[in-house]
N, C-alpha and C positions, 0 to 999 in steps of 0.2 A: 276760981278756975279749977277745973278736976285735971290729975293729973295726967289723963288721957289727954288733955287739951294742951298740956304743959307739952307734954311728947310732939303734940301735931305742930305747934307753934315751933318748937325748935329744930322741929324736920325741917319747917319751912326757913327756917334761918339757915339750915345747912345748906340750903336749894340755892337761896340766894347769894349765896358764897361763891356757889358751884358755874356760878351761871345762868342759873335757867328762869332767871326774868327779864332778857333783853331788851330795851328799848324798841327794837324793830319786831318786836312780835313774834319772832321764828323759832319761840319756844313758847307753847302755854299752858302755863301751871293750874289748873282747877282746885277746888276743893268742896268735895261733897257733892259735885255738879258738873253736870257737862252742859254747854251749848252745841257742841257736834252732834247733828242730827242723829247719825248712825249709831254713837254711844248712848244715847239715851232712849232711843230705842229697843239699843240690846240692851240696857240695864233697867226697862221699866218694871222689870218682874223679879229682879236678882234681889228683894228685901234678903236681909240678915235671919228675920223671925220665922221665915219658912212660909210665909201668909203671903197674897198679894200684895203688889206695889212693888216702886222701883227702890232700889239700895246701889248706895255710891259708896266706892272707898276713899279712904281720907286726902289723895290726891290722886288725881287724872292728869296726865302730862302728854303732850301731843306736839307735834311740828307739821307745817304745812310739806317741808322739803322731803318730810318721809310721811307717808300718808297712810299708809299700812304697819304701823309702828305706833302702840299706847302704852306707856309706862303708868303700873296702878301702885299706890301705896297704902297701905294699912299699919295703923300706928296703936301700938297699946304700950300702958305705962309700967306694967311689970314683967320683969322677964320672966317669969313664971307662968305670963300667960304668952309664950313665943310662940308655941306650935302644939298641938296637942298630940298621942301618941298614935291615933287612925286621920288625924286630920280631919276633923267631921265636925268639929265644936265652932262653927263659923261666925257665930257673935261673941267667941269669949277669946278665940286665939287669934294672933296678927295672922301668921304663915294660912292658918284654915280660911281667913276671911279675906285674905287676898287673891288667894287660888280660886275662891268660890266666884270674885266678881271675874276673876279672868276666862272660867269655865264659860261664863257669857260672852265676854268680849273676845273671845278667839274664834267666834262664830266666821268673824270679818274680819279681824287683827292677829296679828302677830303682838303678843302681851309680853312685856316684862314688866314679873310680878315682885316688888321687895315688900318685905316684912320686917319692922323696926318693933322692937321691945326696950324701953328702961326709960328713966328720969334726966337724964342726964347724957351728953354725947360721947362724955367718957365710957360710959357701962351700956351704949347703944348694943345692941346686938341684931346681925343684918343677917336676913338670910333673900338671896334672890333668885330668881327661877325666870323662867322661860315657858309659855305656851304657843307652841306653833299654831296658827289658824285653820280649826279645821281638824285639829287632833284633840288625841282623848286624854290624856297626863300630861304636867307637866315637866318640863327636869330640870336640873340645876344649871344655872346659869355661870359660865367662868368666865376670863378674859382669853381673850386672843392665847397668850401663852399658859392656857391652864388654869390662872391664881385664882382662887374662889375669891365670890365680888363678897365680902363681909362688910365693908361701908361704902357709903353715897358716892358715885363718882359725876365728873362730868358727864351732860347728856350724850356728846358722840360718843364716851365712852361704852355706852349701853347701847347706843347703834353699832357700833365694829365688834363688839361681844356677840351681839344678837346675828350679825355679818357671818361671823365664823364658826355660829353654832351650828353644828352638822344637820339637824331636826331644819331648822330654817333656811339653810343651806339644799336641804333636799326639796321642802315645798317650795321654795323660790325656782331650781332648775325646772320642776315640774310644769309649775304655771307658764314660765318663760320658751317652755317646750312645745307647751297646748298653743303658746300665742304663736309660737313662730309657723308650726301647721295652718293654725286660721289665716295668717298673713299671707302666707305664701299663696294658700290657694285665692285669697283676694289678689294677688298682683298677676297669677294666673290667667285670672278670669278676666281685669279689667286693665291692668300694666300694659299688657304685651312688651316684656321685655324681656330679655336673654338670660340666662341662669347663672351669666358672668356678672349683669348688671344688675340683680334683684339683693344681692347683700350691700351691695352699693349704695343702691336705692337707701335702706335700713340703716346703713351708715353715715351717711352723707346727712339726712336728716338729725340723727342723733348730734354729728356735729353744727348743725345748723340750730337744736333747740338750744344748746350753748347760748344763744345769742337770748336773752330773756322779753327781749322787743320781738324777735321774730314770734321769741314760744306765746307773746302775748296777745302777737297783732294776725298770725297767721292767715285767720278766719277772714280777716276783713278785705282779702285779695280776691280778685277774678282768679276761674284757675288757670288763666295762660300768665297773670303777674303774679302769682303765688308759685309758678315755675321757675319764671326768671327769679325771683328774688330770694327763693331756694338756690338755686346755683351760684346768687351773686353775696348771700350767707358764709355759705360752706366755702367762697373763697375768702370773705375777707378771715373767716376762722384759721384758716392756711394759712394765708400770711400774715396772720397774730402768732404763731407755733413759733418754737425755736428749734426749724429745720432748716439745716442752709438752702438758701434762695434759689440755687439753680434746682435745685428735685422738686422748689412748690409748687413749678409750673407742670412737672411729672406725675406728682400727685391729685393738683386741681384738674388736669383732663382728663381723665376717667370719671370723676362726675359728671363733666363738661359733657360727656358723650351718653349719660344716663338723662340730663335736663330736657335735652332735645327730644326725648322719644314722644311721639307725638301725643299718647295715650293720656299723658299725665292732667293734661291741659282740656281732656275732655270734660262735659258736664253732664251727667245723666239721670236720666227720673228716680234713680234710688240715691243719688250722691251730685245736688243740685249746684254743690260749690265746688264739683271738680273730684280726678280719682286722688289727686297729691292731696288734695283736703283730708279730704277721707284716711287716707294714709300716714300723713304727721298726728292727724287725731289719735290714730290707735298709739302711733308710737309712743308719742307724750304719752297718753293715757298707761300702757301696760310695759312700756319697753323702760322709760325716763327715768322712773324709779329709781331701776336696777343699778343705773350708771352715776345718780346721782348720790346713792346711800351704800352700797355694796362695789366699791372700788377691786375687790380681789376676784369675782365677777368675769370671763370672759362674755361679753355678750354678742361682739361680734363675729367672735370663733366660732360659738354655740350656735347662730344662726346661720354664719357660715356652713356650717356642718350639718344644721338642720335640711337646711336648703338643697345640700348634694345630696341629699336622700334622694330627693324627688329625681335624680338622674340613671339613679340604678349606679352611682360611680361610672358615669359614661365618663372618660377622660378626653373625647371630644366637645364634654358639655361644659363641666368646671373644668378640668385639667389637673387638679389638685386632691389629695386624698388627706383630710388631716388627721394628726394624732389624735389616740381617742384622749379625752379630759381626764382618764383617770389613768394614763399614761404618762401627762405632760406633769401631773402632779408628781407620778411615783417618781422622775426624773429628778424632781426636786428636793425630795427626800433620799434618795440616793447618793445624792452628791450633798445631803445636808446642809444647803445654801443657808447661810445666817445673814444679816445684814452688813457683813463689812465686805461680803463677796461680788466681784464682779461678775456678772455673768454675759456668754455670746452663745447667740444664736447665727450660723450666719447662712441659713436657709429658711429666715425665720415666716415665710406664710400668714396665717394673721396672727402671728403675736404667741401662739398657745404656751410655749416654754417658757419666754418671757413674762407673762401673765403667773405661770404658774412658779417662776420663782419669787416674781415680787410677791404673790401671797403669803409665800413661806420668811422671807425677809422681815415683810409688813407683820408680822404674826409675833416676831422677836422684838419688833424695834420699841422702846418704851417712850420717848419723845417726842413731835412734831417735828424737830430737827432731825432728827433721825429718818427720820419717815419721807422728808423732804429731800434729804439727799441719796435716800435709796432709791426714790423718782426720778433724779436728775443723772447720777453719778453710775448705777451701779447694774443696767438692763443697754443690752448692747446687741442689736439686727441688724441684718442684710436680709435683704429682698429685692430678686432681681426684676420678678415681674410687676410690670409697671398697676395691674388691676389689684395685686396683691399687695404689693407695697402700698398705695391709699387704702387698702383697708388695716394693716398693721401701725402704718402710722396713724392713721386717725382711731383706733385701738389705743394708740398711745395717747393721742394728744388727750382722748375722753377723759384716761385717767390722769392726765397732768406728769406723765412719767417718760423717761427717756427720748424726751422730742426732741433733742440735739443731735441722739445717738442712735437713728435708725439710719440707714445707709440706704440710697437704691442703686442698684448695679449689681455686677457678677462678684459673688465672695471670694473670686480671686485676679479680680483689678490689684495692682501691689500696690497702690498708693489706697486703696482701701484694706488689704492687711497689715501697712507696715500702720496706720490711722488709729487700726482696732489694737496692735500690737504695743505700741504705745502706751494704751488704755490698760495693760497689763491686768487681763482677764483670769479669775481666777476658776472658772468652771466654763465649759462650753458644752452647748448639748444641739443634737441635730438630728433633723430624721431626711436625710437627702433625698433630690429625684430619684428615682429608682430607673436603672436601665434597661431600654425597652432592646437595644439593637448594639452589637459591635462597634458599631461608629459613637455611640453615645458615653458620656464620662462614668466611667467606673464610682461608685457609690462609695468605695473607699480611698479615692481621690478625694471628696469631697470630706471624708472624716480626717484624712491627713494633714487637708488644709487646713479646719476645726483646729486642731490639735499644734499647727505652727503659730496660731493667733496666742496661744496661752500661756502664760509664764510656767516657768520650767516648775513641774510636780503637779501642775494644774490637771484636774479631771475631767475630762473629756468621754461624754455621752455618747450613744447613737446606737436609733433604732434603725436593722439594714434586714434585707435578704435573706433567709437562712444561707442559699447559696454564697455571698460574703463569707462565711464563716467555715463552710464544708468543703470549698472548688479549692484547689491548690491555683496561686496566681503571683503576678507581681506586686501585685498590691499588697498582700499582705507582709510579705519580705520588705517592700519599703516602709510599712508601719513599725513594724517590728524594730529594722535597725534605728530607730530614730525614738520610740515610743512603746512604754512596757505596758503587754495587756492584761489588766488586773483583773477582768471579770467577762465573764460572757453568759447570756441568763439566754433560754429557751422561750418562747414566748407562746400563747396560743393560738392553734391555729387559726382562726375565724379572726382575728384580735380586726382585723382589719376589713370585716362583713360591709359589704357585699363584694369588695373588691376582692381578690382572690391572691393573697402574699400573703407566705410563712415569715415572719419575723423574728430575729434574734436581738438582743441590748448586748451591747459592746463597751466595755470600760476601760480607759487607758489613763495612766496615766504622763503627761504630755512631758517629753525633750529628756527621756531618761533611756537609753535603748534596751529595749527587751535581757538580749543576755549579758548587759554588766547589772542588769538588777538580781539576775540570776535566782528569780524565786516561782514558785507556780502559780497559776493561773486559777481563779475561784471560777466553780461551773453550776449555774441552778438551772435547774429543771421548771420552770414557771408557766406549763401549759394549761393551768386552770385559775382563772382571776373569778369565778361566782358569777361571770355576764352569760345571759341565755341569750339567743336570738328571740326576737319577734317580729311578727308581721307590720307593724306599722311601727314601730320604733328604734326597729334593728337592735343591737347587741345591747343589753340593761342589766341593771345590777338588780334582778326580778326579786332577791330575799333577802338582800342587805348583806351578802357576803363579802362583799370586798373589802371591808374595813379591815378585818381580821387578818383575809389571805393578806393585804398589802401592807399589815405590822409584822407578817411573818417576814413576808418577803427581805423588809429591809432590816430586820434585825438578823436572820442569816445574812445578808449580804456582808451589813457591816461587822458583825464578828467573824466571817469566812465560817459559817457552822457545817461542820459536813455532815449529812443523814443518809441512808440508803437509802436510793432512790429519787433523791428528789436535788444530790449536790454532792460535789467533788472537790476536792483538789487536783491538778494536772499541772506537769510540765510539759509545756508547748513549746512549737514550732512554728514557723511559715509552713510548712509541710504536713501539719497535722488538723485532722480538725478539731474546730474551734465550738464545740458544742458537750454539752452533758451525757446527750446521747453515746457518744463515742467511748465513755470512760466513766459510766456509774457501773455498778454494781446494783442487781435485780435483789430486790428484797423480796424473795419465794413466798414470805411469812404471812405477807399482806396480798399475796395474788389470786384472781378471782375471775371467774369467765367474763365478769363484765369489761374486768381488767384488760383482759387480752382482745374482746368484742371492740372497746375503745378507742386501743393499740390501733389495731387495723384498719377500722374506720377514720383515724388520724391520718393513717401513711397514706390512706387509697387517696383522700383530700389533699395530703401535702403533694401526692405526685401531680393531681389533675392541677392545681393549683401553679406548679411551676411551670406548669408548659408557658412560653413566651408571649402569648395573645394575652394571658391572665395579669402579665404583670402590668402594675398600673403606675403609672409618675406619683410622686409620694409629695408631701410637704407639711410642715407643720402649719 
């Protein structure tokens, strides 16, 4: 036996320790060989020698349940031969000849590439990487929380690593972006349904493939019994959820009223088994993935939100404007949600804050137990409208997470605050209706109430109006005597394209009153996050800027860093306002015509922007 052999043999003993040769099949270890069509395809040309023919690494690893996911191994016996110093020596180094089959296999796949050197599991030496599909380098692969992967882990370990690798995180929103464009315009063309009922549609399905008989047998219906039995799915899924009983029937009619449209059940010369056919096909096919392997994931936010493109943000169409995703994120880091934190939402829309603190939760917790009861215990909603609420909860139910704890009603029924109050919430974040008219509730009514739900020092979110923060009113006098406001961030103007609202981020912290805390107020300046407009995709992050601006952000926030121009300290008032603008100081040193061009073309947009027609009902 050469000692290369010795290495590959005991890689495979570490594998079978780890797990990954289950009885049921839903992990398959290779070696030197694939039977998957598509792998052997792309690797009939990948030899080692540089010549024709196909070259395998020392183990191929695949699951049915994630199907754009290949784990490759490359094993050599001396550490000296781990990596070479340009990476180019592909038959002599593990790292070089791992990367080479992956250069192949990310044609199609999503690769995580490890590379093992030594004799022995003591003196293993692991290096592992990551190639997105479709890209040109690969990069280092960590865990969730950062820790370089130096040995073998469990297989889901390397699926929630690959989950939260940023590179796979951005081709995964992409594609899921491209599909939700193609989808839409199919439920345009052949649906005929309402632009209330098309994320429905999307959802309701999702939770219907749940059901592993439906996702099997789907095909084999007429499509007028592939309607009913779609709608008679997604209830028995309802009432398997642990959501009290009297909301399952609030939740199951709003499908109930998508099942019926009459379109679904037609059959036509391009789509012979019906448009619902056609339609759970794609979803299975490009949507299933996402929900069954990528938990941290909003998919039905993101659809949601793709969807209200196509309205121009008509608020007679959806009625709802959501948080952008990399909003509901910074939220989370903000308030540095870890896992032992409760978090409320109680405007929650479909889910996005919720979503985006369990990712940040799910990212620390080191356990299954953990991770389990940060699903059950620690994600807390309200939603009052009845179309919203079935998409938030079944948001929830997809991920197995807070399905006791979403509420439908007004988040201020008192037997639904004293409920959530109980629950001694330790963060709450919200982005309110916004008000259209005199008669309608104040936006910081709704953050007051936020902030009564939370145990006392608890931090409390909320993205509002600029006006919120500039009008003199009684709102904010009531906030004040009851709750000190730690921060107030500036926000950009457009944040919220095509709709037309200046927003500001609002920090309090909950049941301490403003002047016995007696200290000042942190102010940032945050009118530029790197998103450009575009024509068909609205506001993007067009050159990868956000990452950077959004570490700045939060590392000024949380040390209170003051810079000219861009952040303050101030002692505030109910009387004063509550913005950056009001009380930085102009850094002359860095000014520039385009600077002032900028300026103005800001203010001329914040003033059209505020007139009353422009403002739109908001929701997360």
């Amino acid at each position: 036996m050469s000692n290369e052999t010795l290495t590959e043999d005991l890689t495979r003993s570490l594998l079978v320790d780890l797990g990954y040769f289950p009885e049921d099949s839903s992990i398959v270890v290779e070696r030197q060989q694939s039977k998957v069509a598509a792998i052997k395809r792309l690797l009939k040309a990948a030899s080692k020698t540089g010549g024709p023919g196909a070259g395998y690494p020392d183990f191929i690893i695949t699951s049915p349940a994630n199907p754009d996911l290949v784990i490759a191994i490359e094993c050599k016996a001396s550490r000296l031969k781990h990596e070479s110093a340009d990476r180019d020596r592909i038959a002599d180094f593990a790292v070089d000849g791992v990367l080479h089959y992956a250069s192949f296999l990310s044609l199609e796949y999503n690769v995580v590439a490890i590379a093992i050197s030594g004799e022995t599991p003591a003196e293993f030496r692991i290096s592992t990487f990551v190639r997105v599909k479709g890209s040109k380098e690969p990069s280092e692969l960590r865990s969730p929380r950062g820790v370089e992967l130096d040995h073998l882990t469990p297989f889901e370990d390397y699926v929630r690593a690959a989950e939260y690798s940023p590179e796979v995180e951005k081709l995964r929103e992409a594609e899921l972006m491209a599909f939700s464009r193609e989808l839409h315009d199919f439920m345009y063309q052949y649906a005929e349904l309402t632009e209330e009922q098309k994320p429905l549609l999307v959802s309701g399905t999702l939770l219907a493939l749940q059901d592993k008989a439906f996702g099997n047998s789907f095909g084999d219906f007429s499509p007028n019994q592939l309607r009913r039995r779609w709608a008679e799915v997604i209830k028995e899924q309802i009432e398997e959820a642990e959501i009290p009983f009297a909301k399952k029937q609030d939740m199951i009619q709003p499908f109930s009223g998508v099942a019926t449209a009459p379109a679904l059940a037609e059959s036509t010369p391009a789509f012979p088994k019906g448009v619902l056919h056609e339609l759970v096909r794609r979803v299975k096919e490009k949507v299933w993935p996402f929900i069954t392997t990528y938990s941290a994931f909003d998919v039905v936010g993101r659809f949601y939100g793709e969807f209200l493109k196509y309205t121009g943000g008509d608020k007679k169409a959806l009625g709802i404007v959501l948080t952008p995703r990399h909003i509901t994120e910074l939220f989370a880091l903000l308030a540095n949600v870890g896992p032992n934190d409760k978090v409320v939402d109680p405007c929650a829309g479909t889910a996005g804050f919720l979503v985006a603190a369990m990712d940040r939760e799910l990212r620390a917790a080191s356990t299954e137990a953990e991770r389990a009861r940060i699903k059950q215990n620690n994600l807390i909603g309200v939603e009052n409208q009845p179309h919203m609420y079935a998409l938030a909860a079944s948001n929830m139910i997809l991920r197995g997470d807070g399905k006791a704890n979403l509420y439908q009603g007004s988040c201020f029924t008192p037997a639904i605050v004293a409920d959530i109050q109980a629950r001694n919430p330790d963060v709450g974040m919200i982005n309110p209706p916004y008000a259209k008219k005199d008669s309608d509730l104040h936006e910081l009514v709704f953050v007051d109430n936020m902030l009564s739900m939370l145990k006392p020092g608890g931090m409390g979110l909320a993205i509002v109006p600029m006006s919120c923060a500039t009008s003199p009113s009684k709102h904010k006098e009531a906030l004040l005597k009851k709750h000190t406001l730690e921060a107030v961030m500036s926000m950009p103007i457009e944040l919220f394209y095509p709709v037309g609202v200046v927003t500001c981020i609002m920090v309090f912290s909950a049941k301490k009153p403003h002047a016995e805390s007696d200290k000042k107020t942190w102010f940032g300046y945050w009118r530029e996050d790197g998103f450009e407009k575009t024509k068909t995709l609205g506001r993007v992050d067009l050159h990868g800027r956000w990452a950077s601006i959004r570490d700045e952000w939060v590392d000024s926030f949380r040390n209170r860093t003051v810079l000219a121009g861009r952040s303050i300290m101030a002692k505030v008032t109910a009387a004063d306002e509550w913005v950056a603008e009001a009380y930085m100081e102009t850094d002359y040193s860095n000014l520039t015509q385009s600077n002032f061009e900028q300026v103005v073309r800001d203010y001329a947009l914040f003033r059209l922007t505020q007139s009353p027609e422009n403002n739109a009902e908001n929701n997360t």
